[in-house]
LOTORFI-253536 format. One record per residue (C-alpha): residue in three letters; x negated, y, z negated. Coordinates in steps of 0.5 Angstrom, whole numbers, plus 500, padded with zeros to 3 digits. Layout:
ALAXYZ;...
This chain:
UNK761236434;UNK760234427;UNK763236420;UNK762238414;UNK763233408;UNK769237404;UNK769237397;UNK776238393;UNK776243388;UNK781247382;UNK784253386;UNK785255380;UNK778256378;UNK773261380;UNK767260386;UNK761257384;UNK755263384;UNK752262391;UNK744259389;UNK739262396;UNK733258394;UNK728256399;UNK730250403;UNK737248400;UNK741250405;UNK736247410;UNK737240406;UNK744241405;UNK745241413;UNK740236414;UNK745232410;UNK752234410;UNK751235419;UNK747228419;UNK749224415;UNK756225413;UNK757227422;UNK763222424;UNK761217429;UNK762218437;UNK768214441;UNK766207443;UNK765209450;UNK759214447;UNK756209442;UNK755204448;UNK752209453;UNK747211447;UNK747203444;UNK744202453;UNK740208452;UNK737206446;UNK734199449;UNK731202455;UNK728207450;UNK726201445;UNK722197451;UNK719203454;UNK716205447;UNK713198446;UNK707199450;UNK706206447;UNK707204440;UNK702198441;UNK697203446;UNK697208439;UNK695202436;UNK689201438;UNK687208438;UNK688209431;UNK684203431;UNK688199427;UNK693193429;UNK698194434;UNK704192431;UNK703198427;UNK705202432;UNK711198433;UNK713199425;UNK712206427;UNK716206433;UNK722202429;UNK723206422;UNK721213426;UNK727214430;UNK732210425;UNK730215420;UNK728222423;UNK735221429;UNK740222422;UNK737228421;UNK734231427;UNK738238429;UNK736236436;UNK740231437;UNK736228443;UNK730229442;UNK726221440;UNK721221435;UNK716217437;UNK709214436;UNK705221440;UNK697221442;UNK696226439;UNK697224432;UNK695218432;UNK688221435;UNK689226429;UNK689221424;UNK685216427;UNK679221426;UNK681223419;UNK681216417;UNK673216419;UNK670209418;UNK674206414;UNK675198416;UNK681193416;UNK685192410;UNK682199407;UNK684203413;UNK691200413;UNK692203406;UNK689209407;UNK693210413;UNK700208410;UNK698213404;UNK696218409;UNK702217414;UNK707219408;UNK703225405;UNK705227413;UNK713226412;UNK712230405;UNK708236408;UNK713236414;UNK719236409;UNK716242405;UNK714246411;UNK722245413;UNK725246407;UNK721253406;UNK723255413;UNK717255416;UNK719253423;UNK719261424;UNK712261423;UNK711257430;UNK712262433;UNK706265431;UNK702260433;UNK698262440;UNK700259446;UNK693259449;UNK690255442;UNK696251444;UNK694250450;UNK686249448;UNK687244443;UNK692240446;UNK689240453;UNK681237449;UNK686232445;UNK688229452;UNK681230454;UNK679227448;UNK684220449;UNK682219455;UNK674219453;UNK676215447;UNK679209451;UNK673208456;UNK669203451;UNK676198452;UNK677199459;UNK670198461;UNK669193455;UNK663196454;UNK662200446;UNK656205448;UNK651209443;UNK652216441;UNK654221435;UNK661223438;UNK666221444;UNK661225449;UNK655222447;UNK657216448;UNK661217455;UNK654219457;UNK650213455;UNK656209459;UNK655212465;UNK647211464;UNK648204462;UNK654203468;UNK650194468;UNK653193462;UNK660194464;UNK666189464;UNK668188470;UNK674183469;UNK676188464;UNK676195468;UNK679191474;UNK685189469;UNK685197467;UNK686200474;UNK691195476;UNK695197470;UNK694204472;UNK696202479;UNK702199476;UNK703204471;UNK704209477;UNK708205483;UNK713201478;UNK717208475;UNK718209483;UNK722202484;UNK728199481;UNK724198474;UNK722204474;UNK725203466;UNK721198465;UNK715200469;UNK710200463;UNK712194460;UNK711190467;UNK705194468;UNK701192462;UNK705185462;UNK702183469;UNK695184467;UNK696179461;UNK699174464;UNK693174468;UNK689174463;UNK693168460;UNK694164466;UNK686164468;UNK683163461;UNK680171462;UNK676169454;UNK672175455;UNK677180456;UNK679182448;UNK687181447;UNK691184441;UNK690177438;UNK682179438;UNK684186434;UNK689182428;UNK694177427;UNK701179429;UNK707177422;UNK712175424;UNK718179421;UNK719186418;UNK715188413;UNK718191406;UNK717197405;UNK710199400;UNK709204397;UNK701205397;UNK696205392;UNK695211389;UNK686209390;UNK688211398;UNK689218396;UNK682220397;UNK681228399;UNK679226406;UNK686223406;UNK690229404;UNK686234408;UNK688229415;UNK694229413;UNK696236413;UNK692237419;UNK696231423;UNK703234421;UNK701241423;UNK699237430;UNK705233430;UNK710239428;UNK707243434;UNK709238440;UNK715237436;UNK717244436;UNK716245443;UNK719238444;UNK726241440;UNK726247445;UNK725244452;UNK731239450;UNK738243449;UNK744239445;UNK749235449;UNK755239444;UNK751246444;UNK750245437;UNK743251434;UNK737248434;UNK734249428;UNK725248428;UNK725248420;UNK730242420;UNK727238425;UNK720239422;UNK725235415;UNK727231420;UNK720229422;UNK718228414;UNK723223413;UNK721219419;UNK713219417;UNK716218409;UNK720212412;UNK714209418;UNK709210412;UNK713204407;UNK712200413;UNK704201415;UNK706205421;UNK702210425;UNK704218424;UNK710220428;UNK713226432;UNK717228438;UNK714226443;UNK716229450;UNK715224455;UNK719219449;UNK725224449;UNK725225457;UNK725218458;UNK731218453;UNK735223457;UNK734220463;UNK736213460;UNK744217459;UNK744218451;UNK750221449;UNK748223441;UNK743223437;UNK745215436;UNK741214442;UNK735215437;UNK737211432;UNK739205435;UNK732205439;UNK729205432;UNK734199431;UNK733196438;UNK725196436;UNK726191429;UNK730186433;UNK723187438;UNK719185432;UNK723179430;UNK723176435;UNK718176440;UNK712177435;UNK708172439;UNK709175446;UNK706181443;UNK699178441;UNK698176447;UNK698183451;UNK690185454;UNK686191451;UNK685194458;UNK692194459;UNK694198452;UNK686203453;UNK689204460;UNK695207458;UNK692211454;UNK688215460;UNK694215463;UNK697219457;UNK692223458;UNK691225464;UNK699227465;UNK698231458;UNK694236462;UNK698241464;UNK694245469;UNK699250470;UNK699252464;UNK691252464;UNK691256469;UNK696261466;UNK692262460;UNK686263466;UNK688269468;UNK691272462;UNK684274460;UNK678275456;UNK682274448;UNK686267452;UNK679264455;UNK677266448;UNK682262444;UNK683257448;UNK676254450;UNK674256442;UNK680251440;UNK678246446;UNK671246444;UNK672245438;UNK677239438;UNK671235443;UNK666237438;UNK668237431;UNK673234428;UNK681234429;UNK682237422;UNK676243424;UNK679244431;UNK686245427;UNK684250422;UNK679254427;UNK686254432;UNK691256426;UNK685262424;UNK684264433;UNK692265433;UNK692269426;UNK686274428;UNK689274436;UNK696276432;UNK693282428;UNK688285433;UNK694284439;UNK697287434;UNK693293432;UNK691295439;UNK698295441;UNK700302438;UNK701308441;UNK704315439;UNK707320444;UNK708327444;UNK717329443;UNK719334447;UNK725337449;UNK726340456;UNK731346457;UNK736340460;UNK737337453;UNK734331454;UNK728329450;UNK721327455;UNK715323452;UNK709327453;UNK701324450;UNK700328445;UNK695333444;UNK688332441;UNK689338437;UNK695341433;UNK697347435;UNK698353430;UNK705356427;UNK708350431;UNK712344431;UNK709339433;UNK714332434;UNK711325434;UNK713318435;UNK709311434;UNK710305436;UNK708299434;UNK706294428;UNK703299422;UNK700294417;UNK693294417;UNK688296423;UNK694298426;UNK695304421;UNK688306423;UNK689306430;UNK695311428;UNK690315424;UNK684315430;UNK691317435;UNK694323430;UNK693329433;UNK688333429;UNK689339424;UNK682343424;UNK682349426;UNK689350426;UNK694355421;UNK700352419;UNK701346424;UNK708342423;UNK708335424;UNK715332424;UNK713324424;UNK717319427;UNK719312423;UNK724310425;UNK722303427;UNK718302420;UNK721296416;UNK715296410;UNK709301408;UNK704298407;UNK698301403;UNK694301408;UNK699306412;UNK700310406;UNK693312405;UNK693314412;UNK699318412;UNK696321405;UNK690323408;UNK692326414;UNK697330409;UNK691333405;UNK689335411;UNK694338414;UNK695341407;UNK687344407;UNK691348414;UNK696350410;UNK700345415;UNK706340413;UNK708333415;UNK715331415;UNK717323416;UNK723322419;UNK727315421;UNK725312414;UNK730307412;UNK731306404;UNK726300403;UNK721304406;UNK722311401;UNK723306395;UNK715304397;UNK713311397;UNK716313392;UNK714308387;UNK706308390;UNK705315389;UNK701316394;UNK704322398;UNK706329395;UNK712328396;UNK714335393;UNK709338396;UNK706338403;UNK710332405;UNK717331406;UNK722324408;UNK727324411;UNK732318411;UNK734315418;UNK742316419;UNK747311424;UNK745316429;UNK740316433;UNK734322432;UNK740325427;UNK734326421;UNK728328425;UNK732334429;UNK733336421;UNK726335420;UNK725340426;UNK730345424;UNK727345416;UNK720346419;UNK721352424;UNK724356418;UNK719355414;UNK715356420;UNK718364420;UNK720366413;UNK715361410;UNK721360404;UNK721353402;UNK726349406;UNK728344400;UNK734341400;UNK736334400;UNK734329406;UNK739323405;UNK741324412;
C-alpha cells in the first residue's frame, strides 16, 4: 500500500482553505501515491526485477516492429519502450499495466506524419510524440477519463477492428519484398496480388517461418522468448548465407551505440498536421489504455482511476518524445504478458524500462542485424490477434444503429485517414448517445388501486375532464428527449378542467429546451381551464425555473419540492389538485415538502 507524504504543520495555526480547481487533486495523488510510495521488501523488487526483464526482451521485437510501421528507424521503438514504462509505471494508478509501444498508435502516428522522410520525419515525430504526453496529461488532469465512457462500444470496435486490418495490410510490401502502386493501402494490396511474379520469395518464405515460430515457440519451455527466437532464427538465416536481397534493419538506418540525451525539438516541427496527429493518437492511445486499466485489477485493491493513467500516459509520451521515440500506451498484450511473467508492483514496469536501456547499450549491433520480414511478420500477427470476433459479432447482432457505427468508423479507417477515422468515431458515439437517449424516454400513467399500492398503467391519448391525472417519465430530458415527452404527454383539447400532476423526481437539470415543452403544455392546459403540477423537484432544478421565467409559476403551474420520502410531494400535489377540483379555491400554499 502506499502512502501520502506528511507535511509537518503549526497545530496552532488555522487549516489552509481547500483550492478544487480542475486536476489538482489528480497530480497531487499522481505524485504523493507514485512518487513518494515506499519501496516493496526485497523479495518483491526481485519478482518484479525478474518480471521486468522478461518483459524487456519480449517488448524488443514489438518496439523495433513499431519501428518500421512508423516508417522510421528501429531503434526508436526501442527508446520508446525504454523512457515509456521508466516514466509512466511511477504514475500509473494501474500498477501493472505496461505502457509500451502499441500498433495502434504507431499506425496513427505513421499516417499523421504523411510523407515526411529521414531526418524531417524524426523531428516531426519527437515534436508529435510530446504534443501526445501534453494532450494526455491535460485530458488527465481535467478528469476526462469519465468521459470514456461515452465513447461507443461498437465505434470502438469499428475503429480498432479497420487499425488491425489496416496493420496487417500495411506490412505485406516488407514480407513480400514487393512496394506495390496505389493511392492507399487497399489499392495497392490489389495490385500485389495481380503482380504476384514480382514478390520475393526468400523474403515471404523467412515471414511465414517467423510467423511459425511466433506461433509454436509461446507453447515450449521459451514461451517467454518466444518472439525474440522467432525473429532471431530468420536473421541468422539471413546472416549465416548472405540473403543480400532480403533488407535488414541495417537497410533502414544506422543503429547509435548508446542512449541518446534527451532533445527538445525544434519548434519548426510543430506544423498544423502535426498537431492535428497528435490529438488524434492520444485519443487513440487513452482508448486502448482505458480498456487495458479496467481489464488489469491492482495486486493491493487499490481504486483504478482513468483520468490518472491518462497523467501517466502523458508523461510517458513527454519523456519517450526527449528521446525520438515512438507514441506509447497501454498495451493489452505487454501488460498480460507482464502479469504472466509474476510482477508484483508497479516496479515491474519500471525496471522493464530500466532492463530495455541497458539493452540499447549493449547489443546495439545485434539489433542492425535483425531481417525486415521477420519484424513486417510481427506485425500480421499483431493484427490479426487484435481482431476480436466475439466481439464482432457481438455488435452484429445488436442491430441496425451498431452496424452503422461500427462499419461507419471501420470504413472510415481503411479509406481516410486515422485522424478523420477518429473524429467521425468521436462524432458516431456522441449522435449514437443522444438519439439512444432521446428515444429511451417513457411516460406512464400512476394509478392507485383499492389496496394502496400504486400500478403503472399507458397513460391516456387524451386528458380527461374534472380529473386528476398523475404522471411519471423516465429517462434523459435534455433535448430531443424533451420533445419525445411532449409527442407523449397526454392531450388537453377537448377537456374542461383537466389536472395533471408531473413527476420529476429523476430530473437533475432543466434545460431550456424542457422548460419550453412544459411552458407550453401549461398554456394549453391553462386554454382548458386546466392546471399542471410538478413534483419530485430538487432545488437546483426549482432555482432553474425560477430564474428562467419560463413557466407561470403563479398561475397554471405549481412546484412541488421532492422530500427524503418517496412520492411524499406528488400525493400533496394530488390532495391540492382534487380540492381545487371541488371547490375551485386556489389551493395555494407553500410547496417545500
Amino acid at each position: 500500500m502506499t502512502e501520502e507524504a506528511q507535511i509537518p504543520r503549526d497545530d496552532a495555526s488555522e487549516p489552509e482553505p481547500a483550492i478544487n480547481l480542475p486536476g489538482l487533486s489528480e497530480l497531487h495523488d499522481a505524485v504523493a501515491n507514485r512518487l513518494w510510495s515506499k519501496l516493496p521488501g526485497w523479495a518483491s523488487l526481485r519478482r518484479d526485477g525478474v518480471a521486468g526483464l522478461s518483459s524487456a526482451v519480449s517488448n524488443v521485437s514489438d518496439g523495433m516492429a513499431n519501428g518500421v510501421l512508423m516508417g522510421v528507424n528501429p531503434i526508436y521503438g526501442l527508446y520508446a519502450n525504454m523512457a515509456g514504462p521508466a516514466a509512466g509505471g511511477l504514475f500509473s494508478s494501474t500498477q501493472l499495466m505496461m505502457i509500451a509501444t502499441t500498433a495502434a498508435a504507431s499506425l496513427s502516428a505513421s499516417q499523421a506524419l504523411g510523407g515526411l522522410e529521414g531526418e524531417e520525419r524524426a523531428a516531426a515525430l519527437a515534436a508529435m510524440v510530446i504534443l501526445v504526453g501534453v494532450f494526455q496529461i491535460a485530458f488527465g488532469l481535467l478528469g476526462f477519463g469519465r468521459l470514456i465512457r461515452f465513447v461507443s462500444y461498437s465505434v470502438t470496435t469499428g475503429f480498432l477492428s479497420g487499425v488491425s486490418v489496416l496493420l496487417i495490410l500495411n506490412q505485406l510490401p516488407v514480407v513480400t519484398g514487393h512496394e506495390a502502386a496505389g493511392g492507399n493501402r487497399i489499392a495497392q494490396t490489389f495490385n500485389l496480388l495481380v503482380n504476384l511474379g514480382e514478390i520475393n520469395l526468400v523474403s515471404l518464405a523467412l515471414a511465414v517461418l517467423t510467423l511459425v515460430l511466433a506461433v509454436l515457440l509461446p507453447r515450449t519451455p521459451l514461451s517467454n522468448f518466444g518472439r525474440l527466437v522467432a525473429i532471431a532464427i530468420p536473421s541468422g538465416i539471413v546472416a549465416l548465407f548472405d540473403l543480400g536481397g532480403v533488407e535488414t534493419v541495417r537497410d533502414i538506418g544506422e543503429i547509435p551505440r548508446g542512449i541518446p540525451m534527451p532533445v527538445l525539438p525544434a519548434l519548426s516541427s510543430v506544423t498544423l498536421d502535426v498537431i492535428t496527429g497528435a490529438m488524434a493518437v492520444a485519443i487513440v492511445i487513452l482508448v486502448q489504455g482505458a480498456g487495458v486499466s479496467q481489464s488489469v485489477p491492482n495486486p493491493d485493491g487499490a481504486h483504478r482511476d482513468t483520468s490518472r493513467d491518462f497523467v501517466a500516459q502523458g508523461a510517458a509520451n513527454a519523456a519517450t518524445g526527449l528521446f525520438n521515440g515512438l507514441p506509447v500506451g497501454g498495451s493489452l498484450s505487454a501488460t498480460a504478458l507482464n502479469v504472466i511473467y509474476g510482477a508484483q508492483s508497479r516496479w515491474a514496469v519500471v525496471f522493464a524500462g530500466v532492463w530495455m536501456a541497458l539493452i540499447v547499450m549493449i547489443f546495439p549491433g545485434l539489433v542492425s542485424s535483425i531481417a525486415m520480414p521477420a519484424l513486417g511478420a510481427l506485425l500480421i500477427l499483431a493484427g490479426v490477434t487484435s481482431l476480436k470476433p466475439r466481439e464482432i459479432r457481438a455488435v452484429w447482432h445488436t442491430g441496425l444503429p451498431s452496424h452503422l457505427a461500427a462499419g461507419g468508423t471501420f470504413l472510415a479507417a481503411l479509406f481516410l485517414s486515422i485522424q478523420a477515422a477518429v473524429g467521425i468515431g468521436v462524432l458516431l458515439s456522441a449522435l449514437l448517445y443522444v438519439g439512444r437517449a432521446s428515444t429511451d424516454v417513457s411516460l406512464v400513467e400512476l394509478v392507485e388501486r383499492s389496496d394502496g399500492r400504486i400500478e403503472e398503467q399507458e397513460p391516456p391519448k387524451r386528458l380527461p375532464s374534472n380529473s386528476v391525472t398523475v404522471l411519471d417519465v423516465y429517462g434523459h430530458l435534455f433535448y430531443a428527449g424533451a420533445h419525445t415527452l411532449e409527442r407523449l404527454l397526454p392531450a388537453p383539447q377537448g377537456s374542461r378542467k383537466p389536472a395533471v400532476v408531473l413527476r420529476l423526481r429523476d430530473l437533475s437539470v432543466a434545460g431550456a429546451t424542457l422548460q419550453d415543452v412544459l411552458a407550453n403544455y401549461a398554456d394549453k392546459l391553462a386554454d382548458a381551464e386546466g392546471r399542471l403540477y410538478l413534483t419530485g423537484i430538487s432545488q437546483r432544478v426549482r432555482d432553474q425555473m425560477v430564474r428562467t421565467g419560463q413557466l407561470r409559476l403563479s398561475g397554471p403551474v405549481q412546484l412541488y419540492d421532492a422530500t427524503s420520502i418517496r412520492r411524499q410531494s406528488t400525493r400533496r400535489a394530488v390532495e391540492d389538485a382534487r380540492t381545487w377540483l371541488v371547490d375551485g379555491g386556489e389551493a395555494e400554499r407553500p410547496h417545500h415538502g
